[in-house]
Z-matrix of the N, CA and C atoms (Angstrom, degrees):
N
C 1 1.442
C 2 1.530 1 110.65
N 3 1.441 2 133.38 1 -7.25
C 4 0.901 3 107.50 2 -116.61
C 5 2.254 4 71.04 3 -132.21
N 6 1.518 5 97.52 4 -28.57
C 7 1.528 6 94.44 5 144.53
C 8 1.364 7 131.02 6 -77.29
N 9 0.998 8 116.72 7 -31.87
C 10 1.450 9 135.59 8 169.67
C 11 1.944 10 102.90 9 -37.23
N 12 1.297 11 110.27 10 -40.26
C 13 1.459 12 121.55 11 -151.62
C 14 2.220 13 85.24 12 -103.89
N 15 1.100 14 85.41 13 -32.02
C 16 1.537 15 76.04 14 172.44
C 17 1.176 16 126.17 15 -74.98
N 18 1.588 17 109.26 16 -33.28
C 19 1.579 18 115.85 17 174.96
C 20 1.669 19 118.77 18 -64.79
N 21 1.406 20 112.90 19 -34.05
C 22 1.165 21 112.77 20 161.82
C 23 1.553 22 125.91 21 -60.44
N 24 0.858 23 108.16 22 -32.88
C 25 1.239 24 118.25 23 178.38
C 26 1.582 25 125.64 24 -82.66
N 27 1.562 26 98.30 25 24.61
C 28 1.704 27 126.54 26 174.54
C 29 1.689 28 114.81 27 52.95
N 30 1.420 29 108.62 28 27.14
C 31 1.755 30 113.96 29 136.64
C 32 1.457 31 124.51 30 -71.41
N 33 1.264 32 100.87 31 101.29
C 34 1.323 33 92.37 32 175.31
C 35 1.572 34 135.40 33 -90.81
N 36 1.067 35 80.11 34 -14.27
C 37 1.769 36 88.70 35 158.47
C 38 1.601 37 134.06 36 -38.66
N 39 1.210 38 101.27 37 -40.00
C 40 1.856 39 114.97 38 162.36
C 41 1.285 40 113.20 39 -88.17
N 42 1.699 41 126.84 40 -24.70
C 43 1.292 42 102.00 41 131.71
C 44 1.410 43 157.01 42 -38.99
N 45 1.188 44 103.79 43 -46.80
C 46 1.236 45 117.22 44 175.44
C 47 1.424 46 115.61 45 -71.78
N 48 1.598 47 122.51 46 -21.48
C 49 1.127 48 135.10 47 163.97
C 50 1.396 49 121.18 48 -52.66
N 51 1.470 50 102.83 49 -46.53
C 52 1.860 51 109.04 50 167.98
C 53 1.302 52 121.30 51 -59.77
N 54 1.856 53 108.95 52 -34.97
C 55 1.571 54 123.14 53 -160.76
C 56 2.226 55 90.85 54 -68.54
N 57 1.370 56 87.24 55 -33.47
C 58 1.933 57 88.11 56 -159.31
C 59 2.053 58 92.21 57 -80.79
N 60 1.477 59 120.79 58 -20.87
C 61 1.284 60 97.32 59 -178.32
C 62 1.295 61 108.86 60 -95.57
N 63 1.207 62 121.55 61 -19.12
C 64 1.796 63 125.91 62 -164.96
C 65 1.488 64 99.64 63 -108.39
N 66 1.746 65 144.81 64 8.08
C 67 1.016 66 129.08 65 179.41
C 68 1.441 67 121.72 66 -85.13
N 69 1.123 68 116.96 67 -23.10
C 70 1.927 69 122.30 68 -170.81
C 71 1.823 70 88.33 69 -77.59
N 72 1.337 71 128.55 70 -39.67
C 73 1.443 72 138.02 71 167.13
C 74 1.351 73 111.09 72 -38.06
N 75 1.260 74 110.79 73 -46.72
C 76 1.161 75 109.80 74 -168.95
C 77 1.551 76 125.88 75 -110.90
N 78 1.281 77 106.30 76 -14.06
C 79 1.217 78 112.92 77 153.50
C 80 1.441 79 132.28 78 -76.07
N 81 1.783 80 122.11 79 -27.56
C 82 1.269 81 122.65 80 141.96
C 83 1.816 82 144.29 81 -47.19
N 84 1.450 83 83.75 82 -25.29
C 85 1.880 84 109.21 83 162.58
C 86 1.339 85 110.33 84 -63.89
N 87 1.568 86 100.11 85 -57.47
C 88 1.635 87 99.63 86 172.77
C 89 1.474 88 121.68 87 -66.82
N 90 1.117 89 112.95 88 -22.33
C 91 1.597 90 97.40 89 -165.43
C 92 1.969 91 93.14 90 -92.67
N 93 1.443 92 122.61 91 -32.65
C 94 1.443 93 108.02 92 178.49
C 95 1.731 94 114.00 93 -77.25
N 96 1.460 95 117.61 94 -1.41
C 97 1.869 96 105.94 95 154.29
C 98 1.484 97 103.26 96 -92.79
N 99 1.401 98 136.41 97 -38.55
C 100 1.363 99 138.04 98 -176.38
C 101 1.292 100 124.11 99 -66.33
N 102 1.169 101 112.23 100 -51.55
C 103 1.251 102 118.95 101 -173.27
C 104 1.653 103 110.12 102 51.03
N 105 1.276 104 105.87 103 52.95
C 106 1.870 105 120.65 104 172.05
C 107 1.023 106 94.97 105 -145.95
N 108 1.231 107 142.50 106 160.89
C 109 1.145 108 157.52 107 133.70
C 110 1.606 109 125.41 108 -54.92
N 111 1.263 110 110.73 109 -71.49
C 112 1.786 111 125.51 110 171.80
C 113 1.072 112 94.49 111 -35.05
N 114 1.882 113 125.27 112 -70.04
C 115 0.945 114 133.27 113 -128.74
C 116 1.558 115 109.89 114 -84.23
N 117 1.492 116 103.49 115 -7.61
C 118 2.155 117 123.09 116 175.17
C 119 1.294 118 85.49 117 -71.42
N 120 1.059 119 104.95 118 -50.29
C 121 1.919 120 108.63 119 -157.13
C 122 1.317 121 103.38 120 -52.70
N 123 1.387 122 122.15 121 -63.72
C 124 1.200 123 111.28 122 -161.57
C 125 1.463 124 93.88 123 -73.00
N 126 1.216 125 136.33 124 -77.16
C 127 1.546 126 131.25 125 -170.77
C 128 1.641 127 112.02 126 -32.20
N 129 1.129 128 144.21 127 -50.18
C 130 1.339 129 119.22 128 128.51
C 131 1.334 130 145.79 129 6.73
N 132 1.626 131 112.81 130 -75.80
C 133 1.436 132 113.84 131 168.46
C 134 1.220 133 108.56 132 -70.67
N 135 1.448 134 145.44 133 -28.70
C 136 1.450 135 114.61 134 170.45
C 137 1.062 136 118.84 135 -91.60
N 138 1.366 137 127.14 136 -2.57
C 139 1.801 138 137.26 137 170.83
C 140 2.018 139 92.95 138 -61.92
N 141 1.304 140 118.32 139 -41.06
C 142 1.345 141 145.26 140 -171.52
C 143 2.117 142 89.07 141 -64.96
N 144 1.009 143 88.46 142 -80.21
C 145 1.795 144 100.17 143 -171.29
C 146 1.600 145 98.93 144 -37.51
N 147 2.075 146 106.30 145 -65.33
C 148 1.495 147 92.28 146 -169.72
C 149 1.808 148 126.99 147 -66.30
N 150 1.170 149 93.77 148 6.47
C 151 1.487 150 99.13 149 -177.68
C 152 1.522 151 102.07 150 -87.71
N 153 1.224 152 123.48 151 -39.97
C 154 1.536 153 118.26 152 -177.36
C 155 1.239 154 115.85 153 -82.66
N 156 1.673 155 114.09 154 -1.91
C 157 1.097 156 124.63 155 176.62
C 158 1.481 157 121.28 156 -92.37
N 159 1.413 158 119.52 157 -19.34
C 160 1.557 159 138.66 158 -162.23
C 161 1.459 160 91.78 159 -111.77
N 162 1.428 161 142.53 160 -16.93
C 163 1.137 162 132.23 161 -118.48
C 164 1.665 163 102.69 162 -85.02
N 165 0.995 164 115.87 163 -8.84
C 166 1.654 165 126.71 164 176.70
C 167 1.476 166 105.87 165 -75.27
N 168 1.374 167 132.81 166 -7.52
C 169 1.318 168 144.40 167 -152.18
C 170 1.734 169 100.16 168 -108.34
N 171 1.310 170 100.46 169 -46.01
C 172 1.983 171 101.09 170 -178.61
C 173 1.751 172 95.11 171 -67.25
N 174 1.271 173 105.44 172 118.71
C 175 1.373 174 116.92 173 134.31
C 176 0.974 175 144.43 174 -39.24
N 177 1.649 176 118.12 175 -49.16
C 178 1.593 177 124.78 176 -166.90
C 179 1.371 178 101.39 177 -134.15
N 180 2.060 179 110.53 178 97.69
C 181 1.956 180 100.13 179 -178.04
C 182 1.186 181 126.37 180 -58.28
N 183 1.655 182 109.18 181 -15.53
C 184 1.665 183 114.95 182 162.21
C 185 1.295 184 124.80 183 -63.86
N 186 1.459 185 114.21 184 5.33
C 187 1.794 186 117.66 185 158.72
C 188 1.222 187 108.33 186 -110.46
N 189 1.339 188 126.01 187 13.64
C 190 1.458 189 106.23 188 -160.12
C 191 1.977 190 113.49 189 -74.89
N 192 1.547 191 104.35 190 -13.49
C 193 1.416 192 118.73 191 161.27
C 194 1.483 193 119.80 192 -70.41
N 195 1.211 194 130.21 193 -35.54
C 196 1.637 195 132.52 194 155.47
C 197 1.445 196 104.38 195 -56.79
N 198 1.278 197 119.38 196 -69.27
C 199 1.468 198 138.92 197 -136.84
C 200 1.983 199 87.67 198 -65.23
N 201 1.390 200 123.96 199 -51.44
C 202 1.453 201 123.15 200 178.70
C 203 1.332 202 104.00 201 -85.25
N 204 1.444 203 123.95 202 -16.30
C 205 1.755 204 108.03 203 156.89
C 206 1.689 205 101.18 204 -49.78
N 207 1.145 206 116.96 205 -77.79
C 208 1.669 207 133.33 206 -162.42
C 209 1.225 208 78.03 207 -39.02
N 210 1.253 209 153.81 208 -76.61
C 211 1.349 210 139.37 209 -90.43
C 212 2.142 211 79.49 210 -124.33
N 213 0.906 212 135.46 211 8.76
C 214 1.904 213 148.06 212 148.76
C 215 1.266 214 86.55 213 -80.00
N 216 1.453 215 119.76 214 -91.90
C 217 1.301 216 121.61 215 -167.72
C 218 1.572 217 128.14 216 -27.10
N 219 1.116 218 118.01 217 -48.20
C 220 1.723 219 142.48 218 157.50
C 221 1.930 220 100.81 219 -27.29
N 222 1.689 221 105.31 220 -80.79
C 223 1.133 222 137.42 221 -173.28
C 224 1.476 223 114.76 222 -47.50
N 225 1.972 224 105.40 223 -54.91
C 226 1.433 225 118.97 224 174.82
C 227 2.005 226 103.10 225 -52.76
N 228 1.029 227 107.39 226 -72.76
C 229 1.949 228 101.32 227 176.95
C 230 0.869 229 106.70 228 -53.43
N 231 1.251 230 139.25 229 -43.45
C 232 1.744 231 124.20 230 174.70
C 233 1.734 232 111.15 231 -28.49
N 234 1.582 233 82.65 232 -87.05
C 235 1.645 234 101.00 233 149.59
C 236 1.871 235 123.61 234 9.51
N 237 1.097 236 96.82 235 -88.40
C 238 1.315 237 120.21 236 -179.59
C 239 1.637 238 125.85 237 -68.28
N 240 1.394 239 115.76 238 -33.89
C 241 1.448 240 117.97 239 135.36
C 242 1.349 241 138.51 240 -9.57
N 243 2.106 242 78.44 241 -87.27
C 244 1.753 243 89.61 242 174.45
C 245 1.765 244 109.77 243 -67.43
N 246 0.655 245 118.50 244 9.47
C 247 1.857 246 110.22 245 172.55
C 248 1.169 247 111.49 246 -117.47
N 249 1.610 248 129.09 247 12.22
C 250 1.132 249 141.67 248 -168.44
C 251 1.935 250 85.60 249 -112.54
N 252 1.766 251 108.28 250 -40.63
C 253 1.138 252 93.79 251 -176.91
C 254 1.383 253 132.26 252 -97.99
N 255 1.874 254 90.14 253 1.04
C 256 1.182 255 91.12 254 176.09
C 257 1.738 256 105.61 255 -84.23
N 258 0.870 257 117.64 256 -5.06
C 259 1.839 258 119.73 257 -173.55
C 260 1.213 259 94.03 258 -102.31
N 261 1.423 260 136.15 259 -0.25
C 262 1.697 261 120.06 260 158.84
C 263 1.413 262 108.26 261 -90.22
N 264 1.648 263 120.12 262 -39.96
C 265 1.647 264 111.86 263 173.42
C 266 1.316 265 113.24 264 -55.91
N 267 1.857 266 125.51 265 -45.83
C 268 1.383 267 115.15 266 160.87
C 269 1.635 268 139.01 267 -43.78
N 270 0.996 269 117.81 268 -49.76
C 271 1.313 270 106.84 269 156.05
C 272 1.196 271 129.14 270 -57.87
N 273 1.508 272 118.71 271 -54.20
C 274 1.187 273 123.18 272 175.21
C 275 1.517 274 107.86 273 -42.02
N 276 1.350 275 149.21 274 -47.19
C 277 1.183 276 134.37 275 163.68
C 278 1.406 277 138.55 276 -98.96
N 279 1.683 278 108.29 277 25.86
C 280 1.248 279 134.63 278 125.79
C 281 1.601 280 130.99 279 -60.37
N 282 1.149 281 118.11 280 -9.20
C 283 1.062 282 134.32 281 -149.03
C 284 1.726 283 103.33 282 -118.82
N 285 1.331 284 113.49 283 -33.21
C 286 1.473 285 141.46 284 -160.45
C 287 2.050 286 90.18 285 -99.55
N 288 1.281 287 102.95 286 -26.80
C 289 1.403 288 98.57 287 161.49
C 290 1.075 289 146.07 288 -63.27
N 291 1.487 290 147.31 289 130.62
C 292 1.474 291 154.43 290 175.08
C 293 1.765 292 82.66 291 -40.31
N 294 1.598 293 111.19 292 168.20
C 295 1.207 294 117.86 293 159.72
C 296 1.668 295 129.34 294 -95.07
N 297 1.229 296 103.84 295 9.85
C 298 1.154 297 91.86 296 165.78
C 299 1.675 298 109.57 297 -131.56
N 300 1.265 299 117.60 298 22.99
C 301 1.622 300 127.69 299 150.65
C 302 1.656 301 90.22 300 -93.72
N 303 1.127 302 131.03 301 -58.08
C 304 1.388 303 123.99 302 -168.26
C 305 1.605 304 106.35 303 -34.23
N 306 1.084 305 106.01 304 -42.14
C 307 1.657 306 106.23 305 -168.83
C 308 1.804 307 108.00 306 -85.63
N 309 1.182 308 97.93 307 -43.94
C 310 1.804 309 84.75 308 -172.32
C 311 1.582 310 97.96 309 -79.14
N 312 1.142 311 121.49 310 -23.31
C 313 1.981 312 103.46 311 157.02
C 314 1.126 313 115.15 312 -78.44
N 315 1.205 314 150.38 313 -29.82
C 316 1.839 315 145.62 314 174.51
C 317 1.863 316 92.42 315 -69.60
N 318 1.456 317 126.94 316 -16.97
C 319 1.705 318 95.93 317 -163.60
C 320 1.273 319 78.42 318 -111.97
N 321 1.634 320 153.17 319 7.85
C 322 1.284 321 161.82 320 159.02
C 323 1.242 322 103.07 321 -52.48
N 324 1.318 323 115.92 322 -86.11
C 325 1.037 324 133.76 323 -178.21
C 326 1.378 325 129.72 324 -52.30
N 327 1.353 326 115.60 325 -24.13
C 328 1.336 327 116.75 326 -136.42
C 329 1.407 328 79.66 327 -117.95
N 330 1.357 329 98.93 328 -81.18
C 331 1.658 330 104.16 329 177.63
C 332 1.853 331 130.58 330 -89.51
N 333 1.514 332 95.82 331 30.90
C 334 1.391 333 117.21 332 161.80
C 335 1.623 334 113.72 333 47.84
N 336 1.288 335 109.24 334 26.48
C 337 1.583 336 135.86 335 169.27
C 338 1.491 337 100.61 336 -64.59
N 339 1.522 338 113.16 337 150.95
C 340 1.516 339 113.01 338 -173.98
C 341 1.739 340 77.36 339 -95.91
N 342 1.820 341 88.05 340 166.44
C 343 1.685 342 103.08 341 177.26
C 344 1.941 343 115.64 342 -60.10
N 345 1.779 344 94.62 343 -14.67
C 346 1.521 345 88.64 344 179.73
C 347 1.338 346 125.71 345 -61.68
Protein backbone atom coordinates (compact mmCIF):
# COMPACT_ATOMS: atom_id res chain seq x y z
CA UNK A 1 0.00 0.00 0.00
CA UNK A 2 2.42 1.96 0.89
CA UNK A 3 3.72 2.36 -2.95
CA UNK A 4 0.40 2.45 -3.92
CA UNK A 5 0.24 5.89 -1.80
CA UNK A 6 3.39 6.95 -3.49
CA UNK A 7 2.12 6.53 -6.91
CA UNK A 8 -0.60 8.76 -6.15
CA UNK A 9 1.32 11.08 -5.03
CA UNK A 10 2.81 11.57 -8.77
CA UNK A 11 6.00 9.17 -8.48
CA UNK A 12 5.97 7.63 -11.27
CA UNK A 13 8.43 5.39 -10.96
CA UNK A 14 6.08 2.77 -9.15
CA UNK A 15 4.11 3.45 -11.89
CA UNK A 16 6.10 2.38 -14.20
CA UNK A 17 6.68 -0.54 -11.96
CA UNK A 18 3.02 -1.74 -12.64
CA UNK A 19 3.42 -0.73 -16.51
CA UNK A 20 6.72 -3.43 -16.52
CA UNK A 21 4.65 -6.17 -14.36
CA UNK A 22 1.07 -5.93 -15.84
CA UNK A 23 2.14 -5.12 -19.57
CA UNK A 24 2.65 -8.64 -21.48
CA UNK A 25 -1.14 -9.02 -19.55
CA UNK A 26 -2.22 -6.54 -21.20
CA UNK A 27 -0.94 -6.56 -24.30
CA UNK A 28 -2.19 -10.21 -24.78
CA UNK A 29 -5.83 -8.73 -24.01
CA UNK A 30 -5.16 -6.59 -26.81
CA UNK A 31 -3.91 -8.74 -29.24
CA UNK A 32 -6.87 -11.66 -28.50
CA UNK A 33 -9.84 -8.69 -29.29
CA UNK A 34 -7.43 -7.18 -32.08
CA UNK A 35 -5.91 -9.56 -33.63
CA UNK A 36 -3.04 -6.84 -34.94
CA UNK A 37 -0.17 -6.49 -33.45
CA UNK A 38 0.73 -2.52 -34.01
CA UNK A 39 -2.60 -1.92 -33.33
CA UNK A 40 -2.24 -3.82 -29.27
CA UNK A 41 0.62 -1.61 -29.09
CA UNK A 42 -0.76 1.42 -29.45
CA UNK A 43 -4.16 0.60 -27.63
CA UNK A 44 -1.98 -0.49 -24.91
CA UNK A 45 -0.07 2.67 -24.50
CA UNK A 46 -3.11 4.65 -24.05
CA UNK A 47 -4.98 1.87 -22.03
CA UNK A 48 -1.31 2.64 -20.11
CA UNK A 49 -1.83 6.68 -20.23
CA UNK A 50 -5.65 6.35 -19.21
CA UNK A 51 -4.78 4.35 -16.34
CA UNK A 52 -2.32 6.89 -14.87
CA UNK A 53 -4.72 9.23 -15.71
CA UNK A 54 -7.94 7.76 -13.79
CA UNK A 55 -5.68 6.40 -11.24
CA UNK A 56 -7.45 8.08 -8.18
CA UNK A 57 -10.59 6.14 -9.41
CA UNK A 58 -9.31 2.26 -8.58
CA UNK A 59 -10.26 1.46 -5.23
CA UNK A 60 -8.46 -1.75 -4.73
CA UNK A 61 -4.37 -1.54 -6.09
CA UNK A 62 -4.72 -5.31 -5.92
CA UNK A 63 -6.85 -4.94 -9.19
CA UNK A 64 -4.92 -2.59 -10.74
CA UNK A 65 -3.88 -5.67 -13.29
CA UNK A 66 -7.72 -6.45 -14.03
CA UNK A 67 -8.84 -2.92 -13.65
CA UNK A 68 -6.16 -1.78 -16.90
CA UNK A 69 -6.97 -5.22 -18.44
CA UNK A 70 -10.82 -3.90 -18.63
CA UNK A 71 -9.74 -0.62 -19.39
CA UNK A 72 -7.44 -2.51 -23.05
CA UNK A 73 -10.47 -4.27 -23.45
CA UNK A 74 -12.66 -0.92 -23.36
CA UNK A 75 -9.97 0.72 -25.84
CA UNK A 76 -9.38 -2.67 -28.00
CA UNK A 77 -13.51 -2.38 -29.23
CA UNK A 78 -13.24 1.13 -29.35
CA UNK A 79 -10.56 0.36 -31.67
CA UNK A 80 -12.38 -1.90 -33.80
CA UNK A 81 -15.51 0.18 -34.18
CA UNK A 82 -13.82 3.00 -35.59
CA UNK A 83 -12.35 0.63 -38.34
CA UNK A 84 -15.58 -0.94 -38.69
CA UNK A 85 -16.54 2.70 -39.51
CA UNK A 86 -13.97 3.56 -41.21
CA UNK A 87 -14.61 0.47 -43.77
CA UNK A 88 -18.32 1.57 -44.02
CA UNK A 89 -17.31 5.30 -45.22
CA UNK A 90 -14.93 3.31 -47.66
CA UNK A 91 -17.25 1.52 -49.39
CA UNK A 92 -19.77 3.80 -49.08
CA UNK A 93 -17.68 5.97 -51.46
CA UNK A 94 -16.64 3.17 -53.46
CA UNK A 95 -19.92 2.74 -54.15
CA UNK A 96 -20.62 6.53 -55.29
CA UNK A 97 -18.11 5.43 -58.01
CA UNK A 98 -18.56 4.96 -61.87
CA UNK A 99 -17.53 1.27 -62.39
CA UNK A 100 -14.72 1.57 -63.93
CA UNK A 101 -13.01 4.23 -61.40
CA UNK A 102 -14.51 1.82 -58.84
CA UNK A 103 -12.09 -0.73 -60.00
CA UNK A 104 -8.82 1.03 -60.76
CA UNK A 105 -9.31 2.61 -57.09
CA UNK A 106 -10.41 -0.81 -55.28
CA UNK A 107 -7.19 -2.62 -57.24
CA UNK A 108 -5.09 0.70 -56.05
CA UNK A 109 -5.63 0.37 -52.93
CA UNK A 110 -6.33 -2.91 -52.30
CA UNK A 111 -3.95 -4.68 -54.31
CA UNK A 112 -1.35 -1.86 -54.39
CA UNK A 113 -1.44 -1.77 -58.34
CA UNK A 114 -0.18 1.58 -59.79
CA UNK A 115 -3.17 3.67 -61.43
CA UNK A 116 -1.53 2.47 -64.81
Amino acid sequence: MRRWSRMLNGRTEAFEDLVHRHQHYAYGTAISVLSDFEMAQDVVQEAFLAAYQELESLRDSTRFGAWVCGIVRHMAHRGLREIARARDMVQSALARLTGKNREVVSLHYVERLSYA
